[in-house]
C-alpha positions as CSV (number, residue, x, y, z in Angstrom):
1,X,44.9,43.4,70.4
2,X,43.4,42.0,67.0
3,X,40.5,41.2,68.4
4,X,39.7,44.6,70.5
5,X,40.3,46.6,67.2
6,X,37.9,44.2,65.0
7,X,35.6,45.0,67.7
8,X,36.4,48.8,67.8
9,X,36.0,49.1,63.9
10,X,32.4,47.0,63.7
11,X,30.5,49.8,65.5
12,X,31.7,52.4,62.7
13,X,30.8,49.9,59.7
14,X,27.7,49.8,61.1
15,X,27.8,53.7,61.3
16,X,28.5,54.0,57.6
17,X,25.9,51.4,57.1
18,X,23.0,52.8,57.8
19,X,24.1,56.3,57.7
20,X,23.9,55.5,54.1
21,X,20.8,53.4,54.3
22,X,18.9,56.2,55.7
23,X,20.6,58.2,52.4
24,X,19.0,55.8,50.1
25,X,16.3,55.9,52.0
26,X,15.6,59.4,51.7
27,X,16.4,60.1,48.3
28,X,14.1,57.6,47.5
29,X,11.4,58.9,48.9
30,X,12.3,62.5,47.2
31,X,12.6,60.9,43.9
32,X,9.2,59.3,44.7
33,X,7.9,62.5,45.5
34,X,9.0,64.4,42.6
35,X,7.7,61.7,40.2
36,X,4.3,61.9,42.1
37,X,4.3,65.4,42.1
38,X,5.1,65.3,37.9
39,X,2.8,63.0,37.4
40,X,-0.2,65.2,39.2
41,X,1.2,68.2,37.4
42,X,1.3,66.1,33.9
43,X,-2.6,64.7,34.6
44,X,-3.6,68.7,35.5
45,X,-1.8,69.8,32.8
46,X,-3.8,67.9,30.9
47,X,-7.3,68.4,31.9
48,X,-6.5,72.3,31.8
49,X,-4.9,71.9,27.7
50,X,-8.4,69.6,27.2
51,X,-10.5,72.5,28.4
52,X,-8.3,75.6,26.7
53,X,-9.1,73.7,23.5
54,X,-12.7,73.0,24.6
55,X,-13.0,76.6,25.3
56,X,-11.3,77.8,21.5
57,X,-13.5,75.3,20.0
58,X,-16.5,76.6,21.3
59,X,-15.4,79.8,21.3
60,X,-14.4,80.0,17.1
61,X,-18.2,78.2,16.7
62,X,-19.9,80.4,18.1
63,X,-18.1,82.9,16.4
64,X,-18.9,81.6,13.1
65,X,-22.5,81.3,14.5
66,X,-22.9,84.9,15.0
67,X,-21.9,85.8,11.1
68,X,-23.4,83.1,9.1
69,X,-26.8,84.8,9.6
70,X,-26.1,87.9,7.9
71,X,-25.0,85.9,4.7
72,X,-27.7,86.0,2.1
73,X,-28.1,83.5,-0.3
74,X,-27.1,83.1,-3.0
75,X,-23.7,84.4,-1.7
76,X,-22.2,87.1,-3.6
77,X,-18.5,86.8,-4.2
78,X,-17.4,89.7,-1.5
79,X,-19.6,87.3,0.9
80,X,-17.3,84.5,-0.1
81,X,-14.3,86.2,0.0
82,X,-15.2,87.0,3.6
83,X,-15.8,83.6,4.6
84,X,-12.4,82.2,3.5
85,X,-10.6,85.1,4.8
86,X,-12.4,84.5,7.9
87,X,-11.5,80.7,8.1
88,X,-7.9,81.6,7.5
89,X,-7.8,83.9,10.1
90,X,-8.9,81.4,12.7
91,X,-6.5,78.8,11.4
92,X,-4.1,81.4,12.0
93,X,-5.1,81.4,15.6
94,X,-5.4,77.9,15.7
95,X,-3.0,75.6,13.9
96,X,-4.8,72.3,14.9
97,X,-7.8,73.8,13.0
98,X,-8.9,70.6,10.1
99,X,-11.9,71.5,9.0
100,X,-14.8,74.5,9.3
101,X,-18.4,73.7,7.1
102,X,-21.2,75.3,6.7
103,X,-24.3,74.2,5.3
104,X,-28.2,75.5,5.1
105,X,-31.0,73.5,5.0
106,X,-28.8,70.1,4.0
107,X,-26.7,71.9,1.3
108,X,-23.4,72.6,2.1
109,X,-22.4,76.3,1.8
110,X,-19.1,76.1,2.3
111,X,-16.1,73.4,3.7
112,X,-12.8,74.4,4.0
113,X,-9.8,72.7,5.2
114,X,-8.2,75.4,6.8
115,X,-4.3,75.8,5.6
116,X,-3.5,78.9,4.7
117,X,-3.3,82.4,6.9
118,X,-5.2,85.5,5.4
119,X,-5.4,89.0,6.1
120,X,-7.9,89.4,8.9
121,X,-11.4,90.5,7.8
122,X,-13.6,92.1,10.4
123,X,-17.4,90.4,10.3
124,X,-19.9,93.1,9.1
125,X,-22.4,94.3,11.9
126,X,-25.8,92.7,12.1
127,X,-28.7,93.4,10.5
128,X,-31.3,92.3,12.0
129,X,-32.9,93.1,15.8
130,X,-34.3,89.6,15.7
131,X,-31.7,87.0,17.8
132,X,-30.9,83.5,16.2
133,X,-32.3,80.4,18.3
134,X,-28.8,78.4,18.4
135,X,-28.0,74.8,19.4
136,X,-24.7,73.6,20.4
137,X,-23.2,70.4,20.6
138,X,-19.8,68.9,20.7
139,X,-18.8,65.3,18.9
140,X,-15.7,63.2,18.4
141,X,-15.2,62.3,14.7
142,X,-12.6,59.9,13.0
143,X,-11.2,61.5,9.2
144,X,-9.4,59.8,7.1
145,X,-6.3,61.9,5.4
146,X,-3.7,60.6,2.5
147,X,-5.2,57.0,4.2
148,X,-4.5,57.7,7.5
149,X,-6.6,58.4,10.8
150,X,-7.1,61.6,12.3
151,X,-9.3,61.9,15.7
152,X,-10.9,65.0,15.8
153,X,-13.2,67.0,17.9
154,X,-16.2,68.4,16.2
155,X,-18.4,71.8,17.3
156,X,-21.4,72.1,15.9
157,X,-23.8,74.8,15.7
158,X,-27.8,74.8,14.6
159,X,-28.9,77.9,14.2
160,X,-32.9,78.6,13.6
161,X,-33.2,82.4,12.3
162,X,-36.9,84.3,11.8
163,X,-38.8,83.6,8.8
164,X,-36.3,80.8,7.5
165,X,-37.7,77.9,6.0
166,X,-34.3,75.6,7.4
167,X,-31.5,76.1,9.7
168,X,-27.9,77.1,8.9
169,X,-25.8,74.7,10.4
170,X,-22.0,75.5,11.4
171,X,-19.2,73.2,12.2
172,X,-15.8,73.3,13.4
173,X,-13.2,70.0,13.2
174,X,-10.2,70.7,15.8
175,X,-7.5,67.9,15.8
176,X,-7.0,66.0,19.2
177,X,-3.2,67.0,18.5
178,X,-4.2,70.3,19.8
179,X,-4.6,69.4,23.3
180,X,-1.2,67.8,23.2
181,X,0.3,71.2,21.6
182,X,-1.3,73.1,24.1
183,X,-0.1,70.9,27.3
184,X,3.7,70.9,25.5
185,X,5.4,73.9,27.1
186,X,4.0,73.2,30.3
187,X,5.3,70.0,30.4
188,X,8.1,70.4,28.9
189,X,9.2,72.9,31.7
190,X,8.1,70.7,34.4
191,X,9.7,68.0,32.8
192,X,13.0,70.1,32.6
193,X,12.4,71.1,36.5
194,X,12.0,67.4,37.7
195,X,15.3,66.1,35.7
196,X,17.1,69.5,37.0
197,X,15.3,68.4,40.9
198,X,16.7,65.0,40.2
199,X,20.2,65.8,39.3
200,X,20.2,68.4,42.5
201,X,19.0,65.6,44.9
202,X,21.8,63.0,43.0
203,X,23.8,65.3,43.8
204,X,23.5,66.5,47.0
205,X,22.9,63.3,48.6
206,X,26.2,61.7,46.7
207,X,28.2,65.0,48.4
208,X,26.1,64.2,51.9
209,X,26.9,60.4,51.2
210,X,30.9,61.6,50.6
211,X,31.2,63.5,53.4
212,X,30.1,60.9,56.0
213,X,32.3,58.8,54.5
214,X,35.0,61.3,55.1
215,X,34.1,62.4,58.2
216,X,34.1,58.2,59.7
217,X,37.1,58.2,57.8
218,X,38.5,61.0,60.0
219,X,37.3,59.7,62.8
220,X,39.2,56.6,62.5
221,X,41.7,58.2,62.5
222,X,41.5,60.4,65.3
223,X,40.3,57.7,67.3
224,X,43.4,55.6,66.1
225,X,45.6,58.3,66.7
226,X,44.1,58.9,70.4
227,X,44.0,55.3,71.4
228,X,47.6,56.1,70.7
229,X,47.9,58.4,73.0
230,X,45.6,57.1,75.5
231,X,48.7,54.0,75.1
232,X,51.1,56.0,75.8
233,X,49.3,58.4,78.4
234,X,48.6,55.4,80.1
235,X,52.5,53.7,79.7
236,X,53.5,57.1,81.6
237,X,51.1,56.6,84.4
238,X,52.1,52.9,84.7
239,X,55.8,54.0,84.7
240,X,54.8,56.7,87.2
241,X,53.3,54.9,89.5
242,X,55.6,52.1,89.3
243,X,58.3,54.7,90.2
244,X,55.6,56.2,93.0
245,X,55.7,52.4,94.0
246,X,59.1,51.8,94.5
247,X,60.1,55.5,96.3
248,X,58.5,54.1,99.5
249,X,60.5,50.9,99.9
250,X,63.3,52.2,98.3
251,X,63.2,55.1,100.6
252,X,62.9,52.7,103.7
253,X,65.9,50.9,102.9
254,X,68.1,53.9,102.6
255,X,67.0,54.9,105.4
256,X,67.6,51.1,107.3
257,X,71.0,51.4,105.5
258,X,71.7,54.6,107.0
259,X,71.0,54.1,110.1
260,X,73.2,50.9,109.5
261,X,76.0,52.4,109.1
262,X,75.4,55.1,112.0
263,X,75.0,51.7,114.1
264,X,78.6,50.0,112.9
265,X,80.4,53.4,113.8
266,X,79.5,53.6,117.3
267,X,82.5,54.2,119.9
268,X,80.9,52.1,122.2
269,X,80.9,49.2,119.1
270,X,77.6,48.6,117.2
271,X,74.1,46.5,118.9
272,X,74.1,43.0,117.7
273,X,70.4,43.0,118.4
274,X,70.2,46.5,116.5
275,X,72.0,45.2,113.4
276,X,70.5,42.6,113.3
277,X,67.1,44.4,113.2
278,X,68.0,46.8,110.8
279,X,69.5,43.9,108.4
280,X,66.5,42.5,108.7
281,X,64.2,45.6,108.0
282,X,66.4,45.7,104.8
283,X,65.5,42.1,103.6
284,X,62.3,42.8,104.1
285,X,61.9,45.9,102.2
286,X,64.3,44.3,99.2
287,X,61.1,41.2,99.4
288,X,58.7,44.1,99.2
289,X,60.1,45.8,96.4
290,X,60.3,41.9,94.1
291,X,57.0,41.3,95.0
292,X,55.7,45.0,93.6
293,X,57.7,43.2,90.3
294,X,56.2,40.6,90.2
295,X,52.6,41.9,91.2
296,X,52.5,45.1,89.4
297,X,50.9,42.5,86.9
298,X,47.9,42.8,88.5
299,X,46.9,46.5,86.1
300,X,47.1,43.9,83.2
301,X,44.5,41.7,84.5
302,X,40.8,42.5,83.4
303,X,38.7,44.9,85.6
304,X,35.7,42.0,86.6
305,X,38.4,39.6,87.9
306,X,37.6,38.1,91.0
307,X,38.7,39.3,94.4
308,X,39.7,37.0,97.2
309,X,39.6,37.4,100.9
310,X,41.7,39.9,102.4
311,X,42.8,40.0,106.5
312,X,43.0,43.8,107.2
313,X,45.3,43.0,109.9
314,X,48.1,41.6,108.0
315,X,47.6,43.9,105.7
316,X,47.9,47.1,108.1
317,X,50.4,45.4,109.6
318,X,52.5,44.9,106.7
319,X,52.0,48.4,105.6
320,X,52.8,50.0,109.1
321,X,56.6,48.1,108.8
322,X,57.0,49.2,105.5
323,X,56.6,52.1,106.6
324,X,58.5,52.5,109.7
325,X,62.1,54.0,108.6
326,X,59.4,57.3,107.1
327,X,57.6,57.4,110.7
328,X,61.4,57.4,112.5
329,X,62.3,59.9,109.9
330,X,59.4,62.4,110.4
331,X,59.1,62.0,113.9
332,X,55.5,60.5,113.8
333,X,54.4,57.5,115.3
334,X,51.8,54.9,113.0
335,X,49.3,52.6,115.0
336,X,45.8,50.5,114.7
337,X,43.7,51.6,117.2
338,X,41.0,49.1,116.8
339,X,39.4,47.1,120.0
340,X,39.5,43.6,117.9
341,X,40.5,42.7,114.5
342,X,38.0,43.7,111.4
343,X,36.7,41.0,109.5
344,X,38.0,40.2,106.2
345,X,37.3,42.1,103.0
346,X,36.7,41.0,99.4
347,X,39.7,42.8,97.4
348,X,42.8,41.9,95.9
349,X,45.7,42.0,97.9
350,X,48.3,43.7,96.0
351,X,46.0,46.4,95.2
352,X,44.8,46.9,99.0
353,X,48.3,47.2,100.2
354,X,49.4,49.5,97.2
355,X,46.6,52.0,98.3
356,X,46.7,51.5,101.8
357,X,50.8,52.4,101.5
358,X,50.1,55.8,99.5
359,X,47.5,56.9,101.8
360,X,49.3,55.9,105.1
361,X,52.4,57.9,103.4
362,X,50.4,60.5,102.2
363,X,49.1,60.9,106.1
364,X,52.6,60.9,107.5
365,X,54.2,63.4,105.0
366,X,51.6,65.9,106.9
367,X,51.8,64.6,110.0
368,X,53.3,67.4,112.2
369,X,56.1,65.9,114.4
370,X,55.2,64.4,117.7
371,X,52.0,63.1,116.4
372,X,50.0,60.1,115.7
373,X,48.4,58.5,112.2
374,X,45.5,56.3,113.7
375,X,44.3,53.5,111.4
376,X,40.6,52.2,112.4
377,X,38.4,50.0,111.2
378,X,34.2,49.5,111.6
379,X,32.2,47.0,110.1
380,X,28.1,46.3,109.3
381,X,26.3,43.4,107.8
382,X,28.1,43.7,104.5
383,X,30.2,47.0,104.3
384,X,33.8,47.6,106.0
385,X,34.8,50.9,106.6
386,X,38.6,51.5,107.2
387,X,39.5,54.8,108.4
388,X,43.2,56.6,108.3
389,X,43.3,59.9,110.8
390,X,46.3,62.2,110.5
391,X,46.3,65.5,112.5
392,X,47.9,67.7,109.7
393,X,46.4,70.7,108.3
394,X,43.2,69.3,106.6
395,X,41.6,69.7,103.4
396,X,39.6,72.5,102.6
397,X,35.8,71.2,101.0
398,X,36.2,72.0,97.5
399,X,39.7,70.3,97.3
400,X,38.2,66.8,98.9
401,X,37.1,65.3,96.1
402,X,39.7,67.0,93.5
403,X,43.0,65.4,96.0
404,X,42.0,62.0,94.1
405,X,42.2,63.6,90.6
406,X,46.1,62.9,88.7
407,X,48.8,65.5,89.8
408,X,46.4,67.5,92.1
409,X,48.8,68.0,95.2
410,X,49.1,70.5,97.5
411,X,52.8,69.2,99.2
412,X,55.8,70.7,97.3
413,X,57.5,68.8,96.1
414,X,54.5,66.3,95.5
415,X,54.1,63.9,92.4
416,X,50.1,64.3,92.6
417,X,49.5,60.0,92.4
418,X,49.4,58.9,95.7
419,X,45.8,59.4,95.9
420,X,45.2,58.7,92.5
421,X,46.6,55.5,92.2
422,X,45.0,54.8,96.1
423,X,41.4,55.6,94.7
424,X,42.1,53.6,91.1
425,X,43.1,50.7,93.4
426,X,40.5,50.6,96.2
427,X,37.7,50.9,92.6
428,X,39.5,48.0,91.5
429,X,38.6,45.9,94.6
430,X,34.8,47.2,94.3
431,X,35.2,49.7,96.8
432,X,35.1,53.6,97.6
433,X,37.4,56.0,99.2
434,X,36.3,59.5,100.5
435,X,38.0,62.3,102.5
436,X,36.3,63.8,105.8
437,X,37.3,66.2,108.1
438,X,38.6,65.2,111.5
439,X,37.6,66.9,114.8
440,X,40.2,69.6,116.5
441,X,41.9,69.3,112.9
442,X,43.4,66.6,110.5
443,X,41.6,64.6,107.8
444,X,39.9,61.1,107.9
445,X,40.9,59.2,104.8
446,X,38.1,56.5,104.5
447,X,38.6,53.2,102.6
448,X,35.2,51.1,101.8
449,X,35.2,47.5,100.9
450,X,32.8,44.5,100.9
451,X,32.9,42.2,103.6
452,X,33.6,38.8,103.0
453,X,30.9,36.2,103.3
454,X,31.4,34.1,106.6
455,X,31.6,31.0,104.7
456,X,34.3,32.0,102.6
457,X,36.2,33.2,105.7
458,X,35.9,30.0,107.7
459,X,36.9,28.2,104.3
460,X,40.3,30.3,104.0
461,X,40.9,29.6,107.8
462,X,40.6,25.9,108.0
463,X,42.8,26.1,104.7
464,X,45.5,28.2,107.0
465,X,45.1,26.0,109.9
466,X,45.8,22.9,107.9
467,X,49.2,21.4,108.9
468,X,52.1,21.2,106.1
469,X,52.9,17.7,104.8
């Protein structure tokens, strides 16, 4: 028993196993994926805050480009004015502005570290029909502030105007910072969405993870609590058929015992001979019914044991007395009607005679009186066929194969196991059994069996021949 439920338990440990394996598995892969995904995002992210800052740079350059030409020199104070208020409205639209200079012809004009926000001051129009020749460039600088290191990206515009002697040149200091500014709330909303995906996934594969847990759980027990009642489903079917079993002989010796005591109150005085026949028909039975004790032991032995020559003669025979006080009873006579005797089978013996007996009863029990229950037997190069024919009512097809199902019975009064216990016996010697209609009526109950090698048959002979010491 220990060792069938250690082997029923190892197949769900190993369910739980890799259920959760493939778990693991798979939210690995989805955390994988995420990561990948954030980490694509992050380098995107990137290049697009690189070229938004690109694009402001170049964009606040060439603005400042388009409005230092109209500035005469010398510079009047309104002309200053503008150009501060101008620088502190584009370090209003861009905090990581450091620095905007311009110079003219070497001499620095103006250079402003943008840190405070003025009013807005609108650039006057031009005056002049004549378009600036401008060259643009972009450079990466290193400033040193308070002592430390600031990286910073540097647009610079040369502008050649009409009759100028020297350029103006315009240039505009953005801190690297800016791109990291500029790629923050992106990020940062990605980065909230991953931990958020994470936690989901956690989550739902610790609930997935649970409930297969639960669910095995259940199943154990479920399964414990219908091997349970497979135990006892199966301790009534033993009981029943033990009971099945026993009403034959049982019924044979009341029977013997009646028709005892009918013979001892004769007025004529009672039949040695028939006393003694009937006494003897009751020791018989009483032997039958300790040897269904003692080999009803055989439903305890594994399915694969091995089967042992069998004489169908003795075995018929054996059945057919048994049986005898039911055929006197019903009015039906029981026979074998074969030429010479069938070879031997390969079965066991107890479980040949116990379905032999049910379907032999089952046959007289619809036998009509007056008639006959033939037993007959064919065999081939390594199959016997043993037939039982009855001339009751028949079965109709769509009941022929359902007659072997458990409590299927068409008799009143029937228990519904002969048959089933006949067909679980005959499949426990390796064979087959199989209803078939009979000609001008009745049923042909067919047993098949494996014959017995002829070696093994001549070996169990000379054993039986051999002379007692």
């Amino acid at each position: 028993m220990n060792r069938k439920t250690t082997f029923s338990r190892k197949p769900r440990f190993s369910l739980i196993f890799w259920a959760a394996l493939v778990l693991l598995l798979t939210a690995g892969v989805s955390c994988f994926g995420l990561w990948y995904f954030k980490r694509s995002h992050d380098r995107a992210v990137r290049i697009m805050a690189t070229d938004t800052v690109l694009d402001q740079g170049e964009q606040m350059a060439d603005y400042l480009a388009e409005i230092t030409p109209l500035c005469t020199l010398p510079l009047s104070p309104e002309q200053w004015q503008r150009l501060y208020a101008l620088i502190d409205t584009l370090h209003a639209a861009q905090h990581n502005l450091q620095f905007v200079s311009i110079s003219h012809k070497g001499t620095t004009l103006i250079h402003r570290q943008a840190t405070a926000l003025a009013d807005f001051a609108a650039p006057p129009g031009r005056g002049t029909n004549d378009p600036p020749r401008i060259r643009k460039s972009v450079t990466q600088q290193v400033l040193e502030l308070g002592g430390a290191e600031v990286p910073v990206m540097v647009f610079r515009r040369e502008i050649a105007l009409p009759g100028e002697d020297g350029p103006f040149e315009v240039e505009v200091g953005l801190r690297h910072t800016a791109v990291d500014q500029e790629e923050r709330a992106a990020i940062h909303a990605v980065r909230s969405l991953f931990r958020l995906s994470v936690l989901t996934l956690a989550t739902a594969f610790g609930a997935c993870l649970l409930l297969i847990v639960w669910v095995v759980r259940r199943d154990r027990v479920w399964a414990e609590r219908r091997r349970q009642e497979e135990h006892l489903a199966f301790s009534g079917m033993l009981a029943n058929g033990i009971v099945h079993d026993f009403r034959n002989p049982m019924s044979s010796a009341r029977l013997d015992a009646q028709m005892l005591e009918r013979e001892t109150r004769r007025p004529e005085g009672a039949r040695p001979e028939r006393l003694a026949e009937l006494a003897g028909r009751v020791n018989r039975t009483m032997e039958r019914m300790d040897k269904i004790f003692q080999e009803f032991l055989y439903l305890a032995r594994p399915a694969d044991e091995a089967h042992e020559p069998v004489d169908l003669s003795d075995c018929a025979r054996e059945c057919l007395e048994t049986l005898t006080p039911r055929c006197e009873q019903a009015g039906v006579t029981a026979a074998v009607v074969w030429a010479a005797p069938p070879p031997r089978v390969l079965a066991s013996p107890f479980a040949l005679r116990r379905a032999l007996l049910n379907v032999l009863l089952n046959a007289i029990q619809f036998s009509p009186p007056g008639s006959r229950v033939e037993l007959d037997a064919r065999a081939t190069n390594e199959r016997v066929a043993l037939d039982i024919l009855d001339r009751g009512p028949g079965i109709p097809d769509k009941d022929r194969r359902r007659i072997f199902e458990m409590f299927v019975t068409t008799r009143p009064g029937g228990t519904g196991l002969g048959l089933f216990l006949a067909r679980t016996a005959i499949r426990k010697c390796g064979g087959e059994i199989t209803s078939l209609p009979r000609d001008n009526g009745g049923t042909v109950i067919r047993i098949t069996l494996d014959r017995a090698p002829a070696a093994l048959n001549h070996e169990v002979q000379s054993v039986n021949q051999e002379p007692d010491s």
